[in-house]
C-alpha atoms as one frame of an Amber mdcrd trajectory, in Angstrom:
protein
 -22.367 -14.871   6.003 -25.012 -14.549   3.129 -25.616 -10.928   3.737 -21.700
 -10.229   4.092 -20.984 -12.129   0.303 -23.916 -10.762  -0.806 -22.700  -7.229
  -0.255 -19.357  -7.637  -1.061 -20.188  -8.877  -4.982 -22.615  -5.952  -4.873
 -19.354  -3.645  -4.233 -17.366  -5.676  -6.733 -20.586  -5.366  -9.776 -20.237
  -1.240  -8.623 -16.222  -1.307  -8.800 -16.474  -3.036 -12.076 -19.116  -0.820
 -13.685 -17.536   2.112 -12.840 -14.052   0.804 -13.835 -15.776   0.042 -17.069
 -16.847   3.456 -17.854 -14.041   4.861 -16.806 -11.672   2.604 -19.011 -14.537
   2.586 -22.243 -14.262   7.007 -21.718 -10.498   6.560 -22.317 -10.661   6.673
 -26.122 -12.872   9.525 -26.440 -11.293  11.829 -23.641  -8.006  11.129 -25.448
  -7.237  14.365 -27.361  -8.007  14.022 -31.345 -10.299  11.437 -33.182 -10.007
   7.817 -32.129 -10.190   7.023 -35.831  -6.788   8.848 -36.113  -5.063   6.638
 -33.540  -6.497   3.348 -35.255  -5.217   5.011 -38.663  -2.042   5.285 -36.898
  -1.487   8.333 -39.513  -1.542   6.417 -42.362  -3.509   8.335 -45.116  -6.998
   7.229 -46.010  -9.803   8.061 -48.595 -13.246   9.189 -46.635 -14.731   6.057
 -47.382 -12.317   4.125 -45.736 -12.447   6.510 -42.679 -16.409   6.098 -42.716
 -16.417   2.120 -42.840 -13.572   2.179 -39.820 -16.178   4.458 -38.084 -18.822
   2.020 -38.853 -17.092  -1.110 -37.928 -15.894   0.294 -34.634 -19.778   1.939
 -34.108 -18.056   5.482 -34.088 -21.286   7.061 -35.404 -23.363   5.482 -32.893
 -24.513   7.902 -29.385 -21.777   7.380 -26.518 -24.207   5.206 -24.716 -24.699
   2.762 -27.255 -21.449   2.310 -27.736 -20.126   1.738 -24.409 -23.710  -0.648
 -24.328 -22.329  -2.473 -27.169 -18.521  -2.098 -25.684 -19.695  -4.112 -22.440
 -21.841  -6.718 -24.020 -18.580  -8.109 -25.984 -16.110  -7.453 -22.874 -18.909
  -9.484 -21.295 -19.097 -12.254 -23.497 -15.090 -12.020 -23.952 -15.095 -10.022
 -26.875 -12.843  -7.400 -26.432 -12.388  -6.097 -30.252  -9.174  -6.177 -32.601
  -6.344  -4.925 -31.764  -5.059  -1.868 -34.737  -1.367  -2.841 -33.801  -1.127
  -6.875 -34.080  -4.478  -6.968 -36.511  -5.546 -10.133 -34.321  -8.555 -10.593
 -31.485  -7.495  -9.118 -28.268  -8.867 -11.905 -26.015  -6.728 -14.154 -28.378
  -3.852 -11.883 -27.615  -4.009 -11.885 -24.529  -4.568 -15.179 -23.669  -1.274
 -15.838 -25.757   0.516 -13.710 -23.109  -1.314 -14.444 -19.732   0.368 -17.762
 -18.962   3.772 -16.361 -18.863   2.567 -13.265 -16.246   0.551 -15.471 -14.733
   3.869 -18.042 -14.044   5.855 -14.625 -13.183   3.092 -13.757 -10.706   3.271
 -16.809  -8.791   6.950 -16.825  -8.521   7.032 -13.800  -7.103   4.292 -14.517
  -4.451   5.992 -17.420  -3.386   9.005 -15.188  -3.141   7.094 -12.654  -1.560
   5.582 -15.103   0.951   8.275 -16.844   2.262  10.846 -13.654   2.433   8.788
 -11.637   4.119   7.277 -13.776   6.529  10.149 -15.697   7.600  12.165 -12.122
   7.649   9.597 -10.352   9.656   8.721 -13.515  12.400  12.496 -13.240  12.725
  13.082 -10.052  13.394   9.994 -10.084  15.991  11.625 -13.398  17.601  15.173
 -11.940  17.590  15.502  -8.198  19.125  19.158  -6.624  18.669  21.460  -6.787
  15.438  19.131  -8.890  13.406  16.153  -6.985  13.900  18.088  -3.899  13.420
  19.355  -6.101  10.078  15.652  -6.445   8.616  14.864  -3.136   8.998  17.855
  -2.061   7.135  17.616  -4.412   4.275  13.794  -4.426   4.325  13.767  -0.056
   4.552  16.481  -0.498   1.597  14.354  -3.571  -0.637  11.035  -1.568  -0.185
  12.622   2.375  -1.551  14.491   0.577  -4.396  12.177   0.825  -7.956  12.064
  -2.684  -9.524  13.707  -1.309 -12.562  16.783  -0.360 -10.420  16.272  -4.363
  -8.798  16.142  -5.089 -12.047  19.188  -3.627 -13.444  21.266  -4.771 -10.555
  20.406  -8.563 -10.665  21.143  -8.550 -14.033  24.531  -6.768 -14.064  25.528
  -9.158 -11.088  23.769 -12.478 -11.342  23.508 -13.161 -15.044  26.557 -10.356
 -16.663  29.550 -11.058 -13.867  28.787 -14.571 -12.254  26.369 -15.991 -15.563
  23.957 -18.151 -12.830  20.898 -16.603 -15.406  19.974 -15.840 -18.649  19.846
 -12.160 -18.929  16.910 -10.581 -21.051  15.053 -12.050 -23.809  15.853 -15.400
 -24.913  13.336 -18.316 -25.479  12.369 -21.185 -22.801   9.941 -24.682 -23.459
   9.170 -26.600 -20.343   8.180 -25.816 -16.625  11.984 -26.208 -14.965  13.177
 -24.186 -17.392  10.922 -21.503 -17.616  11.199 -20.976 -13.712  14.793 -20.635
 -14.617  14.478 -18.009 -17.010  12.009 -16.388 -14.211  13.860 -16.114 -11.651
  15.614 -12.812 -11.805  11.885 -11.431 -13.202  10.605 -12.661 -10.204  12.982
 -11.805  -7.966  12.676  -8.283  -9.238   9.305  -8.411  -8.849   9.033  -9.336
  -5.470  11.810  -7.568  -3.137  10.036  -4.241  -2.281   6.976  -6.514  -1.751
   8.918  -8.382   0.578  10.303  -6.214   2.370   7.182  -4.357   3.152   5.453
  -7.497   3.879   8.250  -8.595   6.693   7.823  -5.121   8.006   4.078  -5.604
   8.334   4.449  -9.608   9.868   7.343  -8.180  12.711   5.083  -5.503  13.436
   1.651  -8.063  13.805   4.329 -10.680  15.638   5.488  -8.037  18.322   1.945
  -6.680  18.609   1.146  -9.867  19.642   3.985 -10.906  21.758   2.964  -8.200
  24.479  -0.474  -9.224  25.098  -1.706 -10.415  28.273  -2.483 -14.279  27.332
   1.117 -14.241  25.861   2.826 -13.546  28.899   0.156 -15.777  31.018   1.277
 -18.643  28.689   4.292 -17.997  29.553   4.328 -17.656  33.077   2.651 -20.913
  33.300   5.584 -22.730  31.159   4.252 -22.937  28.113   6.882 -23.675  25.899
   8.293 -20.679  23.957   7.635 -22.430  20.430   4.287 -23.426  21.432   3.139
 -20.197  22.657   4.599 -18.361  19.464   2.468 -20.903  16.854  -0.654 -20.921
  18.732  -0.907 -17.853  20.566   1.084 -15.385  18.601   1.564 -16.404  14.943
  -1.973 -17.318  13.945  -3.279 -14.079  15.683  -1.078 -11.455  13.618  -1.909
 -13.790  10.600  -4.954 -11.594  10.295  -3.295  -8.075   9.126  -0.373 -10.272
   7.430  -2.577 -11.999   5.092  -4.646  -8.444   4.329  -1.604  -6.696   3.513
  -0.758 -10.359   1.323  -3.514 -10.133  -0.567  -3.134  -6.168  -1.561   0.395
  -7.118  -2.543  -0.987  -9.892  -4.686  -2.860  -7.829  -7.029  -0.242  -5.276
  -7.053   1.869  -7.935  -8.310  -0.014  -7.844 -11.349  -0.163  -4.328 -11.941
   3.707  -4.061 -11.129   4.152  -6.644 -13.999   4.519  -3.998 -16.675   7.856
  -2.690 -15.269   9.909  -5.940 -14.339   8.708  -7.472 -17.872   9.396  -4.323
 -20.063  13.202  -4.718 -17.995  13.400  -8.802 -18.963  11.587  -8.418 -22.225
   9.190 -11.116 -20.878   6.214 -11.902 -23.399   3.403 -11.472 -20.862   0.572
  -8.481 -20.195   2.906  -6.206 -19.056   5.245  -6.117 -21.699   2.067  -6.027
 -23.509   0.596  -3.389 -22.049   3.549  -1.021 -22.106   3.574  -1.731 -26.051
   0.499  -0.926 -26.970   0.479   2.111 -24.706   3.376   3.441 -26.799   1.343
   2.347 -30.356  -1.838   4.112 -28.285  -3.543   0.333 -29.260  -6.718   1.569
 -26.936  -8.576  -2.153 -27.413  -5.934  -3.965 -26.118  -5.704  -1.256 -23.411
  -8.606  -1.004 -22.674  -8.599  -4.719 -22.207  -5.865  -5.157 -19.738  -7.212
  -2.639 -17.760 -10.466  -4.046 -17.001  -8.852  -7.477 -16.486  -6.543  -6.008
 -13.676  -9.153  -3.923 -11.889 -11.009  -7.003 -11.725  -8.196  -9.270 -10.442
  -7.642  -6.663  -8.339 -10.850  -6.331  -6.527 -11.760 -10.608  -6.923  -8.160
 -10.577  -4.375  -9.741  -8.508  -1.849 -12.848  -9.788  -2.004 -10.881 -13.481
  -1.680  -9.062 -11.805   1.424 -12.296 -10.578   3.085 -13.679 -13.369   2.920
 -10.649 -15.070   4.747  -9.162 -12.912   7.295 -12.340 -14.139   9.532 -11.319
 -17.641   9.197  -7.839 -16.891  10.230  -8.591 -14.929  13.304 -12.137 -15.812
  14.652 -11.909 -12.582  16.708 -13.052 -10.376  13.685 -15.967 -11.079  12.607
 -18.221 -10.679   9.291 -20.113  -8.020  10.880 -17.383  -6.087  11.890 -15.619
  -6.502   8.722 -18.365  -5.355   6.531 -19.035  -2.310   9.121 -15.658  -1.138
   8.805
């Protein structure tokens, strides 16, 4: 177990160090000067261009900079950002609650959609099998802008169950509320690749050999699908769960842009546009490291769920 951690936070140090450089190179492979981007072509005298260069360590060698970059990021210190003239980490923590709220909305969609869909169509050959792959084949090739574009039109223009984009919320119940076309948006192409996955693990295991042995000897059908079939295809379901769950994040960007929700995404997609490369920059690093803290979470689990892979096995493949 030691040696399996152990080499896992080694992978997530290199995945982080190179997502670092690649993410600190940004600026300066960007065509033109960075200083023109945090001018944002406003016209300056070339003192004021030398004490920007000096205050962002411009004149400094590459590796000192991106030395000096990481030992902020490090410490939390992720610079200023050119468009909102405020810290970034303050920024950002200003926006993370709201994505963060989105996030889990939509796992919890994500979760009990898919699951229940796919266990059903594994437990249920015939028209609503055939059902679930139609609606989940339909729910994973629709872009969440499109998802987006239709809830609204339906849910919150023609019947007026939800507030459509924009609009200001205070309180849990009511910010779930104002959610929950965001997060339905959000989540239905993860669901419906994530009921494909569970009806696959669920008839996978349905035609092994214990399964029909149970069977034979009257085992009751529920029984024999929670302990003998359900836990076992937990272990590719819960894989697949956790990938989703950091694409959730990185998927943010889109459904928020669509629902003008104040969180990274939104964020993101702004200062993108105003070429804000701190703030970028930022965001980036953030996600690659939620992204790779998930799967290292997942690892970590997927032997607990099913004892029949073990650490060694996971780490060798």
């Amino acid at each position: 177990m030691a040696r399996f951690i152990t080499g896992r936070l080694l992978g997530l140090v290199a995945v982080l160090f190179v997502t670092s450089l690649v993410v600190f190179g940004s600026v300066h492979l960007a065509p033109g000067d960075p200083v023109s981007f945090l001018l944002h072509g406003r016209p300056a005298t070339p003192e004021a261009v030398e004490a920007l260069r000096a205050q962002y360590h411009l004149d400094d060698p590459l590796p000192a900079q991106y030395a000096k970059w990481l030992g902020s990021a490090l410490q939390g210190d992720f610079g200023r950002s050119a468009q909102y003239h405020q810290d970034v980490s303050s920024l950002i923590g200003s926006r993370m609650s709201g994505t963060l709220l989105l996030i889990g909305y939509a796992a919890v969609l994500v979760a009990l959609l898919g699951v229940a869909a796919g266990i059903g169509a594994a437990l249920r050959p015939g028209p609503f099998d055939r059902g679930v792959l139609i609606g989940t084949g339909v729910a994973t090739a629709t872009p969440a802008f499109v998802t987006a574009i239709v809830l609204v039109s339906f849910f919150s223009v023609r019947l007026g169950w939800f507030p459509g984009p924009g609009g200001t919320s205070s309180g849990l119940s009511e910010r779930l509320y104002h959610l929950t076309l965001p997060a339905f948006a959000l989540a239905l192409s993860f669901a419906g690749l994530l009921a494909r996955v569970t009806r696959s693990a669920m008839l996978d295991e349905l035609g092994r050999e214990h399964v029909e042995v149970a069977r034979a000897r009257g085992v009751a059908g529920r029984t024999v699908v929670r302990r003998h079939v359900l836990r076992n295809a937990l272990g590719p379901v819960v894989t697949v769960g956790g990938t989703m769950l950091a694409g959730l994040l990185i998927s943010t960007s889109i459904v928020e842009t669509a629902f003008d929700v104040p969180g990274l995404g939104s964020l993101l997609v702004q200062s993108v546009t105003a070429k804000d490369f701190a703030v970028v920059q930022a965001i980036t690093l953030l996600s690659v490291a939620a992204f790779a803290v998930v799967n290292l979470v997942v690892d970590l689990l997927v032997p607990l769920i099913d004892p029949r892979l073990s650490l060694r096995g996971e780490g060798s493949s």
